[in-house]
N, C-alpha and C positions, 0 to 999 in steps of 0.2 A: 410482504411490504410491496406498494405497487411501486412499478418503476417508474412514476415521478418525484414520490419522494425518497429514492434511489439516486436518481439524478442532480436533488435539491442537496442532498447528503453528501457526494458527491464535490458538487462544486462549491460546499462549503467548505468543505476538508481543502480543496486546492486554495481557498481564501484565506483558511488557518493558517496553511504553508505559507504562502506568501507574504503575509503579515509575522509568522515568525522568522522567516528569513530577515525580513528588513529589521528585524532586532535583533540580528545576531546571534539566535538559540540555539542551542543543540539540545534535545531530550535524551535523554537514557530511562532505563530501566527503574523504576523506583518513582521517577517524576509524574509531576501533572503537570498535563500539558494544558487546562483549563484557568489558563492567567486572563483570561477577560471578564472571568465574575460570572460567567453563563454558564448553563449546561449544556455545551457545544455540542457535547455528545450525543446528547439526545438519550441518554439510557441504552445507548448501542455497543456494543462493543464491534470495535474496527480492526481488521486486519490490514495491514499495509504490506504490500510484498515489492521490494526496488530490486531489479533486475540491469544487466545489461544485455545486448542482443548478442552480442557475440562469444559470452563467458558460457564453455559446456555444462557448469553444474548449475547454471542459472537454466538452462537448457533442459536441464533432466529434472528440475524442482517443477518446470511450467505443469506438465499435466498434474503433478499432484495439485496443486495450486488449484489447477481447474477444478479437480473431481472435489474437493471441498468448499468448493464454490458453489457448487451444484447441490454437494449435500445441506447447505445453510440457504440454498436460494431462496424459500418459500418464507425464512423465516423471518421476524421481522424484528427480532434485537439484534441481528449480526450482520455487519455491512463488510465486504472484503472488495477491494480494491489492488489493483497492481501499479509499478511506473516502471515505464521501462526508460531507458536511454541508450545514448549510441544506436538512435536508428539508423541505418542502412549499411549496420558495419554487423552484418550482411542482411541483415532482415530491415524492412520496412516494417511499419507498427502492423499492417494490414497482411504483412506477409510472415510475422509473428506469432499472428492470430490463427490464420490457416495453417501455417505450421504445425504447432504447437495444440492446436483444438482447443484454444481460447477463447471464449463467451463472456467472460466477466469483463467488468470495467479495465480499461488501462491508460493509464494517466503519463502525458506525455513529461517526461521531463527533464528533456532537452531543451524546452522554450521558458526557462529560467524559473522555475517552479521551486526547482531543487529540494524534492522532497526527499531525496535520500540524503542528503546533507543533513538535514532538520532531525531524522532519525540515527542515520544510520554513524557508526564506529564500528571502523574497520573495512570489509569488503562486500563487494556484492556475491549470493543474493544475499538479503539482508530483508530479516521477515520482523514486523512492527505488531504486537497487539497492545490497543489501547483500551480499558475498560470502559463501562458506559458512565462512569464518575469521571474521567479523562488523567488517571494514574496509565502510565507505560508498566504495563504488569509482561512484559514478554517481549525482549529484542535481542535478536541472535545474528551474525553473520554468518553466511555459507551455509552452503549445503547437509542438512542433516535430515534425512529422510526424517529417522524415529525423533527428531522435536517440532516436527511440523505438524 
């Protein structure tokens, strides 16, 4: 997939968020989240992974998170995306990144995004897969190496 329609993918997913925020959604697992009548998804299936900077097991999921980043990079049905929050408590997003050995998209959402809301029940981290039909076929909180 080349990385502008990476990028286009991307900031449509923060436009979905944010329009379902202002309606007051919460998805779970079982749902579709394709309430606009379109194929938002594009035939993709989307990982979402909501983090905080400061929570250790959000800390020890980061590089796996990467390395399956890396393994679907080339591909071009599977888009995985992160958001992080609570930056500077201790990381900055940029100081995350190097951290952590992060290369994939991460979507801030601290600046009222609130994409772990939209998703997430219960804690962080908090891992989102959405099919390419826009069914949430996969939302877990915390750390579980073996269902990531």
């Amino acid at each position: 997939m080349s990385k502008t329609l990476k990028n286009f993918l991307i900031t449509f997913i923060l436009g979905f968020v944010i329009v379902s925020n202002l309606r007051g959604q919460t998805y779970v697992e079982g749902d579709y989240v394709n309430d606009f009548g379109a194929d938002i998804w594009f035939n993709k299936v989307t990982w979402i992974s909501s983090f905080a900077t400061w929570w250790g097991p959000c800390q020890s999921e980061a590089p796996i998170v990467e390395s399956i980043y890396q393994t679907y990079l080339d591909n071009p049905s599977v888009v995985i995306v992160t958001a992080g929050m609570d930056w500077g408590s201790p990381y900055s997003c940029s100081g995350w990144a190097t951290e952590f050995g992060q290369s994939l998209p991460i979507l801030d959402d601290d600046t009222g995004a609130n994409i772990y809301s939209l998703f997430g029940v219960g804690y962080v981290p908090h891992n989102v897969v959405i099919g390419g039909d826009g069914l949430v076929i996969h939302s877990q909180s915390g750390f579980n190496e073996g269902m990531i």
